[in-house]
N, C-alpha and C positions, 0 to 999 in steps of 0.2 A: 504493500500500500504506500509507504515512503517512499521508495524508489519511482513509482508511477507517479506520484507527484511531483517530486525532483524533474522528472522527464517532462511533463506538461509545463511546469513554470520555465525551464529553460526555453521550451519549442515556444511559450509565450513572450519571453523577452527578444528571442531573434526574430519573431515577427515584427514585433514594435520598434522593433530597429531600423525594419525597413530598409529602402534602396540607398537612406543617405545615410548610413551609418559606415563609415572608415574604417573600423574596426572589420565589418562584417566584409568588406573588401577584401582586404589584409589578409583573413583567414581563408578565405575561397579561394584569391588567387591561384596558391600552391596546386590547388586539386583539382584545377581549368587541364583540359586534354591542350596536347604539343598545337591542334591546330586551332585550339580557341571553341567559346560556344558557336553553333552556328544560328545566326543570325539572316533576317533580310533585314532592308535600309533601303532610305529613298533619300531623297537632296531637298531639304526644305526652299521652297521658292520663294522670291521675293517680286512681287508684281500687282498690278492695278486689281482690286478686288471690290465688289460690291457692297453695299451698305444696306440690308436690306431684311425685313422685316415676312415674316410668314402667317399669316390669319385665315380666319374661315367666311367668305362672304356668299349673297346671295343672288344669284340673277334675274333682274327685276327689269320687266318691261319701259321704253320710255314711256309710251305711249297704249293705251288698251281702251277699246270704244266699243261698246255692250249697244249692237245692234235691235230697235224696237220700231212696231210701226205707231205709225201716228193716225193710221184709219182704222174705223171699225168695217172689215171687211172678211174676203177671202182670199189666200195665195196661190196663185193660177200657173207662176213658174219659179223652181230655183235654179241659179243663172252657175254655179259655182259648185266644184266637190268639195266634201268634206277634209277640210284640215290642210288645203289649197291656200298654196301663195297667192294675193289680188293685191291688187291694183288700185291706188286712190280716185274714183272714176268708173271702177267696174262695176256693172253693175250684178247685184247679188240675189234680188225678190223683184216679183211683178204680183201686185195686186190686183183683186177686180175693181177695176174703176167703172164700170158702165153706169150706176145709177148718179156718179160725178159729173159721168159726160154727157147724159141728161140732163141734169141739173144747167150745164154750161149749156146745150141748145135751147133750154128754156129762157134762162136768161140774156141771150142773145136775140131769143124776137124779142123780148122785152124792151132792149137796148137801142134796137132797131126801128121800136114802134115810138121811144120816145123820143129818139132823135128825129124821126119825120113832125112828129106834133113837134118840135121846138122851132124846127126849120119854118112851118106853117104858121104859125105864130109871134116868127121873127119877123115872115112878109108880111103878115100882118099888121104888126107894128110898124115897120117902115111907112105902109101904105096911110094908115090911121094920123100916124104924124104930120105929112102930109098933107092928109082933109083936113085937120083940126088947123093947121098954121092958114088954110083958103076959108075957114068958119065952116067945112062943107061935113064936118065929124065934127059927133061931141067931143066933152074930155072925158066925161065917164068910159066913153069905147075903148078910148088909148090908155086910160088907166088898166081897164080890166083886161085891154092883152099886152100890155107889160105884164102884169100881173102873171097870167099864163105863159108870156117867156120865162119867165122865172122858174114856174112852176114844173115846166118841163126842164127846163135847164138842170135840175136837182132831180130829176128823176133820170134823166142819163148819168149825172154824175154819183149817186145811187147804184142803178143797174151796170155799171161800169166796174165800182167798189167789189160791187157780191160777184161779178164775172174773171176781176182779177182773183176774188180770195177761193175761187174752184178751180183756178187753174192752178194757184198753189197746192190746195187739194187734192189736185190731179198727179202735181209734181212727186205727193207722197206714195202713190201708187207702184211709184217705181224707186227702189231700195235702192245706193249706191255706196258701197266702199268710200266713207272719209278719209283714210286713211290707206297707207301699205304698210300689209302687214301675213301674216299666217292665220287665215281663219281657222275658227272650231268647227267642231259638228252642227249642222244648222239643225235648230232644237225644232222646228217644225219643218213636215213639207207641205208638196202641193195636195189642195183640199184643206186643208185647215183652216179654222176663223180665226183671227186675231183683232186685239184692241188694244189699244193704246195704256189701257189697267192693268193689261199683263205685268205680271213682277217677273217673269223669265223671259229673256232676251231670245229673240230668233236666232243670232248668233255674237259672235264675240268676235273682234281683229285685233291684234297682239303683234305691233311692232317688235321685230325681230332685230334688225341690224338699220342704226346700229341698237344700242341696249345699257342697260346699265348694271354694274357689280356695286353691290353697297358691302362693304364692311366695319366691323366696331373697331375703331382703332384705339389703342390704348395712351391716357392723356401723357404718360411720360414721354411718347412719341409723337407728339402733335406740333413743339416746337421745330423737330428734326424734319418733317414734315412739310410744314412752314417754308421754313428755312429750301427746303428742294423745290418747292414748287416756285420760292422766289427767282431761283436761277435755274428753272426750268432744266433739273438733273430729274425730275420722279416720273417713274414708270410704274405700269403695273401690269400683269400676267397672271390671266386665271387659266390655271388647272381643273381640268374636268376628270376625276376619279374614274378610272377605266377609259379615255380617251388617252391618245398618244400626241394628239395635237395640244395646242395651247391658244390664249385668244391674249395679243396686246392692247393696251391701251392707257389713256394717262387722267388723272384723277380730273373730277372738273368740278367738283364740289366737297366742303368740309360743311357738316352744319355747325349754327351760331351758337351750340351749347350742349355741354358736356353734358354727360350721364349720373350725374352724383351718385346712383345709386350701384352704378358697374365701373365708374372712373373712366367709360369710355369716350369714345365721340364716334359716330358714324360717318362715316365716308364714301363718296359715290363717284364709281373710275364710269366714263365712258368708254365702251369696245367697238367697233367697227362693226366688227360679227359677220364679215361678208359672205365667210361660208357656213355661220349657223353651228360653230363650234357648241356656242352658250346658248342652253336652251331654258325658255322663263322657268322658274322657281327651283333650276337646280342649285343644289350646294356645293361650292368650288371650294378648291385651295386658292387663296389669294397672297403671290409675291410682289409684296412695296420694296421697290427701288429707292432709294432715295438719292443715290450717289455711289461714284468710285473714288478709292483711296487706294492708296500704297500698303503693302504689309505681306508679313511674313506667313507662310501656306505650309499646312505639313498632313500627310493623311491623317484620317482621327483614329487609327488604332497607333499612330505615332506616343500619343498623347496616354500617359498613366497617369492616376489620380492614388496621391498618399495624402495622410492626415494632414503634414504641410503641404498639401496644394497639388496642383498640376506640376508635372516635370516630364521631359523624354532623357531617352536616352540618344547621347550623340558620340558618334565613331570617330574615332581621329588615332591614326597609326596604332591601328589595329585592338586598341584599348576603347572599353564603351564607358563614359563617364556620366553620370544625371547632373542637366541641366532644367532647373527650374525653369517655368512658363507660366506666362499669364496668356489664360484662353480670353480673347474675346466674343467670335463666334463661329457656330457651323455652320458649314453651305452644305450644299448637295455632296459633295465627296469632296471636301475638306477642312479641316479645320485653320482659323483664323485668327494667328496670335497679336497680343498687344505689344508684349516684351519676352525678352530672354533669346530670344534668337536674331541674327541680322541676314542671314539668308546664306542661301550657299551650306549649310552643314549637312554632314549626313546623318540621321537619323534612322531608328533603331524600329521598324515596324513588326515585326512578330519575331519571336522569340524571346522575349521580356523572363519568362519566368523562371528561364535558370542564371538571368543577369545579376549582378548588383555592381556596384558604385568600383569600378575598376577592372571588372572583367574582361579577358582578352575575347577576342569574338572574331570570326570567319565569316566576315558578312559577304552576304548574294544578294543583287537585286531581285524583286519581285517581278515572276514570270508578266509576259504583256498578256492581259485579258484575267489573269487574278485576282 
């Protein structure tokens, strides 16, 4: 039972001693084989690297216009397949109009019959004016067909009013595309009645491209943000989960106020969307650019983490020594340090676990495609 203890406390001190311990150098050296551990290693680079931040947004239409009629009628044709790109202009429903365009021939003799009585009682007047300035007419006469000019004069402009507001009438008969956009499933077809009471739309058109990405950005990143969009370095790139493409574009809006209750702010990239990468309401990866910098690159299985901190390890005549690092960030396949390295080193990527702090090492580069 002592002796198993003895054994545990030892193997617990040479742990916490860890990679920076001298001592624990010192002792291993001796017991390193003639050609060193074997080791890979790569060359930490030193080059223009991105600044840039990773979040979750969502693809949000600019524009979406919930088609209804404005008559109480019936749909006689749909112009358009379902879930069909159209056209601002194309047109989508044909209503029945006939009891409209009745309505317009009635009001057209109408129109017709009062413009002949205005005309007839214009002559009239002329004439009346006339006898009355020879004493050969009363004035009562030419009073009472002025009167009648008038009278008809407001009954064409009247029957004119109600023949303009049928022919607006008319205009609703036939459905047109406000917008371009990807239509839905047209919620009714031909034969159906509709009214204008309906709460469900005949169909819906959903601007597709270009589109908008909103994401929450976090307020510690709003200045940095800012600051990119002053000097016009920010970009953005959503990611579609299972797609292999990607969709650019650059932020066009920050709103006017934070989220107190998440710290964040929402932000809205516009995307081009030409080929329809980002389709509405999915959920992307969203990459904020903000900027490139200078700085030093090393793979991230380079990078070991001990209780003091990040450190690699780096090869120099044939000895691997730990050099502390400060991480600032990960990209896609590398890591981005702040300090402890100036570039150019070689560095120590698999094989860490039979190293420590002086080890002699037979390092290999890492096969291409590894």
């Amino acid at each position: 039972m002592g002796v198993a203890a003895v054994v545990l406390i030892v193997g617990a001190v040479a742990l916490w001693r860890g990679p920076f311990s001298g001592k624990g150098a010192v002792a291993q050296g001796p017991r390193q084989g003639g050609g060193g551990v074997p080791v890979v290693t790569a060359v930490a680079a030193k080059k223009n690297v991105p600044v840039q931040i990773e979040l979750l947004g969502t693809v949000t239409p600019i524009a979406s216009v919930a088609i209804k009629s404005r008559l109480e009628t019936e749909i006689t044709a749909v112009h358009f397949r379902d879930g069909a790109m159209v056209k601002q202009g194309d047109l989508l429903f044909t209503l029945d109009a006939r009891a409209i365009e009745a309505q317009i021939r009635e009001i057209d003799g109408l129109l017709a019959s009062a413009r002949a009585q205005l005309e007839q009682n214009q002559r009239d007047l002329e004439r009346y004016t006339e006898l009355v300035a020879k004493n050969a007419a009363t004035q009562v006469t030419l009073n009472n067909t002025r009167t009648q000019v008038n009278v008809w004069s407001a009954a064409v402009s009247a029957n004119s009013a109600k023949l303009d507001n049928l022919k607006v009438q008319l205009s609703y008969a036939t459905i047109r595309a406000p917008i371009s956009g990807r239509a839905s499933m047209a919620a009714v077809k031909i034969g159906n009645f509709v009214r204008p009471a309906d709460t469900a739309p005949l169909a819906t058109i959903i601007q597709t491209a270009p589109i908008y990405v909103t994401f929450a950005l976090p307020q510690t990143s709003l200045p940095t943000l800012r600051a990119a969009l002053g000097a016009e370095t920010a970009t953005v790139r959503a990611i579609v989960p299972g797609e292999e493409r990607h969709a650019d574009g650059q932020v066009s809006m920050i709103e006017n106020l934070v989220d107190v209750s998440t710290g964040t702010v929402p932000v809205r990239a516009t995307m081009p969307n030409a080929g329809e990468i980002l389709w509405p309401g999915t959920l992307v990866r969203v990459r904020l650019t903000f900027r490139e910098e200078e700085a030093v690159t090393v793979p991230p299985t380079a990078v070991q983490v001990s209780q003091t901190g990040a450190y690699v390890y780096v090869v120099a005549n044939g000895v691997a020594k730990v050099q502390p690092v400060k991480v600032a960030r990960t990209l896609q396949n590398e890591t981005v340090l702040e300090g402890g390295l100036e570039g150019g080193e070689t560095v120590v990527t698999d094989g860490h676990l039979r190293l420590t702090n002086g080890s002699r090492v037979a390092p290999r580069r890492a096969n291409v495609g590894s």
